[in-house]
C-alpha positions as semicolon CSV with decimal commas, in nm:
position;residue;x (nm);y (nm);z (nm)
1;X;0,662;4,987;1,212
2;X;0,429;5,201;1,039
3;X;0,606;5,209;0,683
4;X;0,667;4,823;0,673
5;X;0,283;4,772;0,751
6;X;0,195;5,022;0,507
7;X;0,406;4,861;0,275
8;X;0,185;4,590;0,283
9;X;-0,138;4,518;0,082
10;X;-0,490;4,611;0,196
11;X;-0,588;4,229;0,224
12;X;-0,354;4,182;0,530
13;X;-0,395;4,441;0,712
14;X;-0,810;4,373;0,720
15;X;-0,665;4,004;0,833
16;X;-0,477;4,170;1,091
17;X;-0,703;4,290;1,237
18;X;-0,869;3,974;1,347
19;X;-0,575;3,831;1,592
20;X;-0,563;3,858;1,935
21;X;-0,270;3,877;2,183
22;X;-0,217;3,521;2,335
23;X;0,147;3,474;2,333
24;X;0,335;3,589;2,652
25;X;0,724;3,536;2,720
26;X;0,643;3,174;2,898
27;X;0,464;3,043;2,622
28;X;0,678;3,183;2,351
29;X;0,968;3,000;2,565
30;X;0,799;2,673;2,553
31;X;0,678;2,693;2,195
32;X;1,060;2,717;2,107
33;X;1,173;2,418;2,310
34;X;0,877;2,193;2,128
35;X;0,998;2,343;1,810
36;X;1,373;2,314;1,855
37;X;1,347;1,956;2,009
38;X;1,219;1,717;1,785
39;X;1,242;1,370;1,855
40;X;1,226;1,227;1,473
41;X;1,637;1,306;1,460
42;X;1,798;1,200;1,762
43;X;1,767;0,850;1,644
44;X;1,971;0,998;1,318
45;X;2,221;1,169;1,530
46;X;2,317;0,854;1,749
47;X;2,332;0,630;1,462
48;X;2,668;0,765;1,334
49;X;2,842;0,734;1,687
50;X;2,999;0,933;1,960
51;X;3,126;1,176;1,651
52;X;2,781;1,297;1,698
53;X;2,814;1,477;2,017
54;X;3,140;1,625;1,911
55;X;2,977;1,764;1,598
56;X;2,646;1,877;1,812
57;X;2,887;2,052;2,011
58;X;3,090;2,232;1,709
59;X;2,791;2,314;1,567
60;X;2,619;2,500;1,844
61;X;2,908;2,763;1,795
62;X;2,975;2,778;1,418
63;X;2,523;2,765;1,337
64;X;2,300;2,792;1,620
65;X;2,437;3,101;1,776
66;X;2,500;3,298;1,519
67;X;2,145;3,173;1,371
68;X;1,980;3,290;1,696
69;X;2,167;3,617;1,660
70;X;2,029;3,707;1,330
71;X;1,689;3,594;1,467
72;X;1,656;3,790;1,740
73;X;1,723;4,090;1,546
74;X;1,513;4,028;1,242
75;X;1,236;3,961;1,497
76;X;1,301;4,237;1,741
77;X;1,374;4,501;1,427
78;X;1,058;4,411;1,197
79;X;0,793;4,315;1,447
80;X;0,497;4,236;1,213
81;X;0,304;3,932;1,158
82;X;0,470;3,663;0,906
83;X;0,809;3,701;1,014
84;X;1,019;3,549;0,800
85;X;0,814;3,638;0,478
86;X;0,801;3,996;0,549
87;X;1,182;4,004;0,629
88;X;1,265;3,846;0,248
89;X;0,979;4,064;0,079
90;X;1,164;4,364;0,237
91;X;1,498;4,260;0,102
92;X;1,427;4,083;-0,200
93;X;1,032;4,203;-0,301
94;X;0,708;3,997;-0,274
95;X;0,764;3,795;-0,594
96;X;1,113;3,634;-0,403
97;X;0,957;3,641;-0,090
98;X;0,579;3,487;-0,218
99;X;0,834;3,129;-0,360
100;X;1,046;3,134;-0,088
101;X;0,737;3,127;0,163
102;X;0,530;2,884;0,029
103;X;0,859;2,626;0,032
104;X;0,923;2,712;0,382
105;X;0,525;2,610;0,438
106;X;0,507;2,320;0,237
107;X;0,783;2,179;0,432
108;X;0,510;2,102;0,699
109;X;0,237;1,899;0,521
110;X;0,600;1,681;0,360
111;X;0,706;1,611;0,730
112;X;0,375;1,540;0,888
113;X;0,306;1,324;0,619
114;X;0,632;1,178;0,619
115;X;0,873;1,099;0,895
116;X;0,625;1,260;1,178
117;X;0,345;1,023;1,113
118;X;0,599;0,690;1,066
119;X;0,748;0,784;1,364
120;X;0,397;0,772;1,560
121;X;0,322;0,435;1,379
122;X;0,609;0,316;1,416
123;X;0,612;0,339;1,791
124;X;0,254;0,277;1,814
125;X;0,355;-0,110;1,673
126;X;0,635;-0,167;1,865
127;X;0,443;-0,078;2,237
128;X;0,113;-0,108;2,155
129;X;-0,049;-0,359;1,854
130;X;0,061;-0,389;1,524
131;X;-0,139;-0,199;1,267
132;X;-0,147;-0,406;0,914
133;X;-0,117;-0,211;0,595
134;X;-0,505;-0,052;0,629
135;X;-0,396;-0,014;0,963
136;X;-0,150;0,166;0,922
137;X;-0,320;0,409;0,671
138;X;-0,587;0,462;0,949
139;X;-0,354;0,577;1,209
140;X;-0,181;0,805;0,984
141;X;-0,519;0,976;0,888
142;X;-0,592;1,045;1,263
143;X;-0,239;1,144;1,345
144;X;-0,284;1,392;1,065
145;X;-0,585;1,534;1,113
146;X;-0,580;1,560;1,494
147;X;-0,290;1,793;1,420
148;X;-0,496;2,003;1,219
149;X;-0,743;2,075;1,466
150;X;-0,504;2,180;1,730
151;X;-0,379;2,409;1,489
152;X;-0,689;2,550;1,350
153;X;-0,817;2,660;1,742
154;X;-0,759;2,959;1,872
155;X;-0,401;3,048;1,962
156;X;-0,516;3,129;2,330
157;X;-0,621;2,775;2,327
158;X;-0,377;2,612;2,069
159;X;-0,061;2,777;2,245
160;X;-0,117;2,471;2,504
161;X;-0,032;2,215;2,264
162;X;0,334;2,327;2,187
163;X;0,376;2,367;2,615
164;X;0,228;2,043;2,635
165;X;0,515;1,920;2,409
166;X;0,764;2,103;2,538
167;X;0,660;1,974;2,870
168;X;0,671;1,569;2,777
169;X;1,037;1,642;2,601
170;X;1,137;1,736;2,910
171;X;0,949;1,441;3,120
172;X;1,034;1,169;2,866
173;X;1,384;1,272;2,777
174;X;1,481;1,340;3,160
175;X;1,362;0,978;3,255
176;X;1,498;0,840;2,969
177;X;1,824;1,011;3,090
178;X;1,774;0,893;3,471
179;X;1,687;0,520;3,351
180;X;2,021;0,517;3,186
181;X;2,236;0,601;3,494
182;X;2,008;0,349;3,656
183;X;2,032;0,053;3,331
184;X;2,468;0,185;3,355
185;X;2,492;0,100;3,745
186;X;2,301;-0,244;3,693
187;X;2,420;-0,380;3,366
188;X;2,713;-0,175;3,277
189;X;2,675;-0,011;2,885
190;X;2,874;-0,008;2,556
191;X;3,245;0,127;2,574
192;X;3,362;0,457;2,390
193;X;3,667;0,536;2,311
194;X;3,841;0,855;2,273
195;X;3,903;0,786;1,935
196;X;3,509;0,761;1,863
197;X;3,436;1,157;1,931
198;X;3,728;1,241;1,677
199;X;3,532;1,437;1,401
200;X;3,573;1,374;1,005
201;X;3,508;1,477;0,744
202;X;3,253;1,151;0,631
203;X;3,104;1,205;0,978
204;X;3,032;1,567;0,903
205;X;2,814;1,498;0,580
206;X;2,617;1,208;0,767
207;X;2,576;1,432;1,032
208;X;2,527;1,804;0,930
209;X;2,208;1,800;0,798
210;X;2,018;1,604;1,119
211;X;2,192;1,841;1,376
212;X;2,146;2,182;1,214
213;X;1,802;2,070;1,153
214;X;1,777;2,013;1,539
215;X;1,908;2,371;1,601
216;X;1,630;2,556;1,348
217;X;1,327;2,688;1,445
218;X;1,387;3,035;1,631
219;X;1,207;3,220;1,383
220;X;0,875;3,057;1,456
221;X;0,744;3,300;1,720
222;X;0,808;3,583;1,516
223;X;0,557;3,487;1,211
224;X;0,291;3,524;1,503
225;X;0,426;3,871;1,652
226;X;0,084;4,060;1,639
227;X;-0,060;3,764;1,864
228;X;0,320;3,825;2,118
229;X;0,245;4,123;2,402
230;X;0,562;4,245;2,376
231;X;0,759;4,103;2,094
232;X;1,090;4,291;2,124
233;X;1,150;4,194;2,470
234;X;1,014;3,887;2,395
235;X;1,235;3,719;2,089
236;X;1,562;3,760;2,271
237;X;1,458;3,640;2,612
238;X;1,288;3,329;2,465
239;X;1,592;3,263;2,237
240;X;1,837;3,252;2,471
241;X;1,648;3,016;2,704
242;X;1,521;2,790;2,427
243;X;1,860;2,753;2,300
244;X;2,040;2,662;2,627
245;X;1,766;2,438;2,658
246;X;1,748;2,268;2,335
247;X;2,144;2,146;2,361
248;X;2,081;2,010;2,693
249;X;1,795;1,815;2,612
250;X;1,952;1,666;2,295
251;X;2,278;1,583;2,453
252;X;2,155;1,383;2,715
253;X;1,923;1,164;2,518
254;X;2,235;1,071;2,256
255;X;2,432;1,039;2,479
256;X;2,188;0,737;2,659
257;X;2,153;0,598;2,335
258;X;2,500;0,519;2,265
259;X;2,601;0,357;2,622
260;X;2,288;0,141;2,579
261;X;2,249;0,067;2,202
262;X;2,546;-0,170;2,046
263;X;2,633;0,089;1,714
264;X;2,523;-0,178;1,454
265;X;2,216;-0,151;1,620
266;X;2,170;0,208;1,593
267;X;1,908;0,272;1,309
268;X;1,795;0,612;1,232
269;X;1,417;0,535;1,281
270;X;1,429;0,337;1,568
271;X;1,723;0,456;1,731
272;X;1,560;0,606;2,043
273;X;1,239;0,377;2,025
274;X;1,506;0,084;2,068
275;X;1,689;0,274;2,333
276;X;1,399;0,321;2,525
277;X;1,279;-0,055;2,535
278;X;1,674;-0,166;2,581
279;X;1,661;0,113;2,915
280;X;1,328;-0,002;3,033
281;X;1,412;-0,376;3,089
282;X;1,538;-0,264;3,459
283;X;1,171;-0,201;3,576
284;X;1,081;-0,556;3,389
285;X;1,250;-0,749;3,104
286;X;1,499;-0,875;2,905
287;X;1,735;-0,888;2,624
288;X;1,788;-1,155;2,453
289;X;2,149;-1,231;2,307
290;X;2,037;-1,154;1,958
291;X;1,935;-0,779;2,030
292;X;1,548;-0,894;2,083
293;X;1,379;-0,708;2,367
294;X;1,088;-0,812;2,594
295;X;0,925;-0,580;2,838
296;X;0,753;-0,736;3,184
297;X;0,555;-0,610;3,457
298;X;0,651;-0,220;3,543
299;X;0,848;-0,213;3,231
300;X;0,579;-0,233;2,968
301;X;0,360;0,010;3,169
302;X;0,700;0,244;3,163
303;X;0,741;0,184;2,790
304;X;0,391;0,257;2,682
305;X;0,386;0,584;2,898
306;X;0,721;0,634;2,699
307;X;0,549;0,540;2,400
308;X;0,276;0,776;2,459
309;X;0,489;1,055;2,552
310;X;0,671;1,045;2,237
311;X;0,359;0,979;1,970
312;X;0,271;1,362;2,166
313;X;0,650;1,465;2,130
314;X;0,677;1,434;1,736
315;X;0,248;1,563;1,742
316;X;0,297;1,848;1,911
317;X;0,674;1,923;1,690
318;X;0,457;1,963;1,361
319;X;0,177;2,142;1,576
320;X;0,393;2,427;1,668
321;X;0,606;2,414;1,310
322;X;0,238;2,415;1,150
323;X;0,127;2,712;1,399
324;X;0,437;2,906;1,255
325;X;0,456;2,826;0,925
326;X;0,076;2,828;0,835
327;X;0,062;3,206;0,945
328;X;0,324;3,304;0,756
329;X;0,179;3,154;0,451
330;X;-0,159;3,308;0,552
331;X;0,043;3,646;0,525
332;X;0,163;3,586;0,211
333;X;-0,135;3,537;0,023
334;X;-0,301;3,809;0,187
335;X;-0,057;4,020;0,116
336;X;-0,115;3,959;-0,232
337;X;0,158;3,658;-0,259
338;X;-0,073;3,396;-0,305
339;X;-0,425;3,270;-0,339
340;X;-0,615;3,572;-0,159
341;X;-0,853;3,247;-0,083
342;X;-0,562;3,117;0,164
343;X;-0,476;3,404;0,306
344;X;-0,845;3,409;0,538
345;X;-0,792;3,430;0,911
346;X;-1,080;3,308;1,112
347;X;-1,305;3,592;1,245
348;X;-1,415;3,358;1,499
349;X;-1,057;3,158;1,579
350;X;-0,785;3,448;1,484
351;X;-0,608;3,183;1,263
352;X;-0,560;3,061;0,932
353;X;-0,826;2,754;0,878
354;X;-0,837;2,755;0,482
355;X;-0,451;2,694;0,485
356;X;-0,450;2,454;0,772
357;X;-0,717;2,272;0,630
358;X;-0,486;2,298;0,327
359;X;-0,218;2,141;0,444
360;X;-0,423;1,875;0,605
361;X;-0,507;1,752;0,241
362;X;-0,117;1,787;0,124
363;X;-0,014;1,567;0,436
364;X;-0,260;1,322;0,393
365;X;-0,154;1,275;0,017
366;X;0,174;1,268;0,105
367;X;0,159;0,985;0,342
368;X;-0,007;0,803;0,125
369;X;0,224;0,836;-0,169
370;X;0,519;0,733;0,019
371;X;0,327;0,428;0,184
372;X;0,270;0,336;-0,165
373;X;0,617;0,400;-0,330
374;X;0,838;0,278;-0,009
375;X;0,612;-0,045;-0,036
376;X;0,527;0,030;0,369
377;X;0,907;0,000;0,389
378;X;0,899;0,276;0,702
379;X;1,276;0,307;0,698
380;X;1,294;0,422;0,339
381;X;0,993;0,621;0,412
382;X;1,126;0,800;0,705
383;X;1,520;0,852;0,538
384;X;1,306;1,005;0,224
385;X;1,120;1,196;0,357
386;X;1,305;1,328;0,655
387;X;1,561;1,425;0,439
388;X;1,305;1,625;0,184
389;X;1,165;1,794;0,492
390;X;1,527;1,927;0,595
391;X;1,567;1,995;0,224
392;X;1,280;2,254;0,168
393;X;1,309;2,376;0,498
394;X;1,709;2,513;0,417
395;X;1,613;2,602;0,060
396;X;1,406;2,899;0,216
397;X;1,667;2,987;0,475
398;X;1,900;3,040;0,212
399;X;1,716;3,358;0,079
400;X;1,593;3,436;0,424
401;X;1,934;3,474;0,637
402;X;2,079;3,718;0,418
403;X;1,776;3,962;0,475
404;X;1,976;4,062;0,795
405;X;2,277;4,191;0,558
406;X;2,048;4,323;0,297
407;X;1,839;4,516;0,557
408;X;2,127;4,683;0,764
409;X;2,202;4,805;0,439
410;X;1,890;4,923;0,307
411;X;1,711;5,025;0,600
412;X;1,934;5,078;0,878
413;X;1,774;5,387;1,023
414;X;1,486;5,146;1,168
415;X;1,548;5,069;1,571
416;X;1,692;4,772;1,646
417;X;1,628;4,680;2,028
418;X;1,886;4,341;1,952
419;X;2,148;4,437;1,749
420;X;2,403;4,225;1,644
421;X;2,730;4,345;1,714
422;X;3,035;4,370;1,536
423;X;3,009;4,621;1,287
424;X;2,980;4,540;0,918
425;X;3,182;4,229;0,954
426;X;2,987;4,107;1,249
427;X;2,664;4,112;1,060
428;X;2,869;3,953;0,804
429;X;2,958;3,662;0,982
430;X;2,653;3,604;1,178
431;X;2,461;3,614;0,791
432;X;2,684;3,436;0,526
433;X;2,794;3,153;0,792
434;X;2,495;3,018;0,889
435;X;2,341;3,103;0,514
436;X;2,672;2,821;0,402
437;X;2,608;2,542;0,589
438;X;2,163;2,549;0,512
439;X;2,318;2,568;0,114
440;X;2,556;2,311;0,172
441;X;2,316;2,075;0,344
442;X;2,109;2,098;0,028
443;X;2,339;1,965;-0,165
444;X;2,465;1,696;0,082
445;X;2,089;1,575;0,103
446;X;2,028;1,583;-0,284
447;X;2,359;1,408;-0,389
448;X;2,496;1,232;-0,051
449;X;2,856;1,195;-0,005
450;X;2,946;1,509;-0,213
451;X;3,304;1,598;-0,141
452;X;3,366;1,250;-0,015
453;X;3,719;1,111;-0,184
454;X;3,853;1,483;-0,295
455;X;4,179;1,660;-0,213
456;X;4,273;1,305;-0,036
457;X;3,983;1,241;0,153
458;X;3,870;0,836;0,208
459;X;3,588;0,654;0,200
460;X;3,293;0,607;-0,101
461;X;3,052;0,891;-0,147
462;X;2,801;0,571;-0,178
463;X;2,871;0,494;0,207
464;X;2,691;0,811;0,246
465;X;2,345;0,700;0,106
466;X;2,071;0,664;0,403
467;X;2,083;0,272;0,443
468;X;1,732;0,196;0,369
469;X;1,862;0,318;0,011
470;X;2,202;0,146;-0,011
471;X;2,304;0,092;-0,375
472;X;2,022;0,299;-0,492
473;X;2,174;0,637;-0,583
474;X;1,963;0,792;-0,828
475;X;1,585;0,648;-0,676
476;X;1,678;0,804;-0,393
477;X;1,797;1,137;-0,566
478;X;1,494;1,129;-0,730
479;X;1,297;1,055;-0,435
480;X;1,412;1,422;-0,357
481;X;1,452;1,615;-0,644
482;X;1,144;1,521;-0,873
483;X;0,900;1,657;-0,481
484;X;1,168;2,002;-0,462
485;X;1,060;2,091;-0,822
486;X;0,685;1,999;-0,727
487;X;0,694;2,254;-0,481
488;X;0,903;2,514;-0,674
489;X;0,604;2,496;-0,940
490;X;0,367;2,554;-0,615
491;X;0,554;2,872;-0,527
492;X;0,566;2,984;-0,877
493;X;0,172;2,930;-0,941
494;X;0,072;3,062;-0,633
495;X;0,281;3,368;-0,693
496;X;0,099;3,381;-1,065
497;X;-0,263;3,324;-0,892
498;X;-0,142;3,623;-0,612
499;X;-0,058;3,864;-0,916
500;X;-0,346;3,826;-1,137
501;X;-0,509;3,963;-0,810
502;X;-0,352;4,222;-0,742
503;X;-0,383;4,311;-1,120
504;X;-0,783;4,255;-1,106
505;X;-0,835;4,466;-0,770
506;X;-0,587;4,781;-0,947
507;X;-0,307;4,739;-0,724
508;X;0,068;4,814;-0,802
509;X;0,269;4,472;-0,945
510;X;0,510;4,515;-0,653
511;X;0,284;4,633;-0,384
């Protein structure tokens, strides 16, 4: 590890040495399970049907292992703070690698802003009181900015927050998953057919982007590797177990949704919030014939511990993204890739305040941008800007996953405790297949429906539009490509701002 530190500039390394070890292999496990699990798409999932499961299921195979494959090596092979922006810089150089990280960390003020904080208001109205329009505003601010204090404490005290998500996934989805055999045995639930699972191809372009967005997140752990006692052991082992884990817990809670929920019901928002009141009515309620549910007695104490449970679930999801992602960024600048400004870490805390503090102010803006453009619509809000958070999230991917190639290639004499096997093809495959669908998601969030009617396919590529946007095309394109080329120009400044200081302090232009 010596030359890859070495290769890096003098501001990170003083940086570097201000963290402490805090992650051990439990903690790193749980951090992945309240990473890989977030709540704000299983609603998204069950809304286009049974096909869902069947496409969850193809998916873990043809993305999620080979993406945890290339992980665990990357991680394992190049153990050194910031992850995923050192692996691009050492493919691709620090101008590449400065873009590509800062759209991989904007991606977290977007979705904490965006579908994160309408999720928590959302639920907060329908099992607690409704908020108003300056209500809701409130709410979000709080949401926000609780988020950024749990992020800017110390890791040895922050880790907690990403167990204590990982933790009430596992609570609420398992009860959730219990009440339905329970709800099943007393009320019966909503027949599927065989025919339902069948996969196609319309199916596939609804669905793709919301499950491979449920299966990312592996490389999290490995932008805080300095703070990991013993990363290479560490990577693989929590992998592995956070993977298995992940499916399980996503399966079950779809699954619930579908026997419960009548399918033009479903809605990608509320989808599990609905689920949860429909499910809860056998402690105390009802359902009314036109869908309207009413909670009583044990039920509405159920549903606002549910409630609760899942304002922390989505929390504590952009806690541990922001944990990841924020420290990577920190990396970058200090490395010379960026604002040397942002690239501080906390003598006192061991973490990055000036970019958390950062991205407190982007979320914040966010949220109330879309409030104001959506009209407070929370459905349009949460298809827009769910679908710019996958967006920017698989734009980055798409430089990072072919570092493993690039880096077999170009430095293949470093040890490699996980190596992927194979040979030259294996690599290959476990790089340009996962690297195909993140590009292809792109485009199927940008222009929806792409491919839809070719080479004899059926259907309207318009069916494919999130409904909140039905018959509005090119707002909602818009809606995503006017923020992607915002945040381009972000990467692009901030990689101007990171060279004119390297130029003023002496240093080489590709340090």
């Amino acid at each position: 590890m010596v030359d890859i530190v070495d290769g890096l500039g003098g501001g990170f390394e003083e940086q570097r040495s201000r963290l402490r070890k805090s992650l051990h292999r439990k903690d790193v496990v749980f951090f992945l399970l309240c990473t890989l699990v977030g709540l704000d798409t299983i609603g998204s999932v069950a809304a286009q049907g049974p096909q869902g499961l069947t496409w969850m299921v193809i998916l873990a195979v043809l993305f999620f292992l080979p993406y945890g494959l290339l992980v665990a090596e990357l991680g394992t092979a190049f153990p050194v703070e910031g992850g995923p922006y050192i692996w691009t810089k050492l493919a691709f150089g620090k101008t590449v690698a400065g873009i590509n990280q800062v759209l991989y960390w904007l991606t977290n003020p977007i979705w904490m802003g965006g579908s994160l904080t309408i999720i928590a208001v959302a639920t907060t109205e329908k099992f607690f009181i409704p908020l108003g329009t300056a209500g809701k505003y409130i709410a979000g601010v709080i949401f926000i900015w609780f988020g950024v204090l749990c992020v800017a404490a110390s890791l040895k005290v922050g880790k907690w927050v990403p167990t204590a998500g990982a933790l009430a996934r596992i609570v609420l989805l398992g009860f959730f998953t219990v009440s339905v055999v329970v709800y099943a045995i007393k009320n019966g639930v909503q027949p599927l057919t065989a025919s339902s699972f069948a996969p196609t191809y319309a199916g596939f372009l609804a669905l793709v982007p919301f499950v491979i967005y449920n299966y990312v997140g592996f490389e999290l752990p490995s932008t805080a590797t300095d703070e990991m006692t013993d990363p290479q052991r560490t990577v693989p082992f929590a992998i592995l177990r956070s993977g298995i884990g992940a499916f399980l817990l996503y399966g079950g809670p779809i699954l619930g949704i579908l026997l419960v929920v009548p399918a033009d019901r479903i809605k990608s928002l509320g989808g599990f919030i609905d689920a949860c009141k429909s499910v809860l009515t056998v402690y105390g309620g009802s359902i009314a014939e036109d869908g309207t549910v009413t909670l009583t007695g044990a039920g509405t104490v159920f549903g606002m511990i549910c409630a609760a449970g899942l304002i922390v679930g989505v929390l504590t999801s952009g806690v541990g993204w922001a944990i990841g992602a924020h420290r990577a960024q920190a990396v970058a600048c200090a490395d010379g890739a960026g604002p040397r400004f942002f690239g501080e870490i906390s003598a006192k805390h061991g973490t990055p305040i000036r970019i958390n503090v950062l991205s407190g102010v982007l979320a914040t803006l966010v949220m109330v941008a879309a409030l104001a453009i959506t009209g407070g619509d929370a459905e349009k809000y949460f298809s827009a800007g769910l679908a710019l958070t996958i967006s920017t999230t698989f734009i980055s991917y798409v430089v990072t996953f072919p570092s493993l190639l690039v880096l077999r290639r170009k430095q293949p004499d470093v040890a490699r405790p996980f190596r992927v096997g194979g040979g030259t093809w294996g690599v290959a495959i476990v790089t340009l297949v996962p690297t195909a669908f993140v590009a292809f998601t792109v485009a199927t969030l940008i222009w929806p429906g792409i491919g839809v009617g070719w080479f004899g396919t059926s259907g309207s590529p318009d069916d494919s539009l999130p409904s909140s946007f039905a018959g509005q095309r090119w707002p909602y394109f818009w809606s995503q490509l006017i923020p992607l080329a915002l945040v381009i120009g972000i990467g692009v400044v901030f990689q101007l701002i990171g060279r004119r200081g390297r130029v003023r302090d002496g240093l080489p232009e590709m340090v």
